[in-house]
N, C-alpha and C positions, 0 to 999 in steps of 0.2 A: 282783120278789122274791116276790110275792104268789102271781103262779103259778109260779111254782119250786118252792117248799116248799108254798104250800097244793096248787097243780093236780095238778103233776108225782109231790109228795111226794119232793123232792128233800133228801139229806141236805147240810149248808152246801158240804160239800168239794167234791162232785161239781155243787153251783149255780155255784160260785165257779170251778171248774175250767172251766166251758163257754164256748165259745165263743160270741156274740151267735147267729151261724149256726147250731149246735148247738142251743139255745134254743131257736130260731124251727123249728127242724125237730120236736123233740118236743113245742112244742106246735101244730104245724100240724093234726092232727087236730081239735084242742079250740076252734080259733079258724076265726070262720065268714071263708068265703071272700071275696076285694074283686076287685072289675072294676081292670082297668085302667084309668088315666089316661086322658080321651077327649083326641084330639089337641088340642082348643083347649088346655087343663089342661098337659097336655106343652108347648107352646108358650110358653105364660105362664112355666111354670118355667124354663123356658130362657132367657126373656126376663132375667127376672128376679137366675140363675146360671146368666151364661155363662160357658163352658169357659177357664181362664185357660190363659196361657201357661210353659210350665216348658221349664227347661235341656235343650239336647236329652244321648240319652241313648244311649252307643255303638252302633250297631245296631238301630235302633230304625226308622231310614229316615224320621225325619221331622225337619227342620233345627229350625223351630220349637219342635217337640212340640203343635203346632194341629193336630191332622189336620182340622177342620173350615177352618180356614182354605187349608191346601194341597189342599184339593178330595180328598180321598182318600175322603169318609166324605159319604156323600148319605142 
């Protein structure tokens, strides 16, 4: 909220209207930039949440809904 109305100078309607995504895009100039995750860090989180399993889903071509389990995704 902080930088909405303080950074942005965002009126409530138009902070409240945004999308998270939106947000992040207008204040992407204002916010300094981050490396990405080094793979150990990507790994650990993975470890940590991994991918569950959901219903599959018409058309979708994967029975599970695991694409990491059905080999499709390396």
């Amino acid at each position: 909220m902080r930088a909405g109305f303080g950074l942005l100078r965002l009126n409530p309607q138009a902070f409240w209207s945004m999308t998270p995504r939106e947000l992040a895009a207008a204040l992407g100039p204002a916010l300094p930039a981050r490396d990405a995750p080094s793979r150990e860090a990507l790994d650990a989180l993975m470890r940590n949440f991994p991918d569950q399993a959901f219903p599959a889903k018409v058309g979708t071509g994967f029975a599970s809904g695991n694409a990491r389990k059905t080999g499709s995704l390396k």
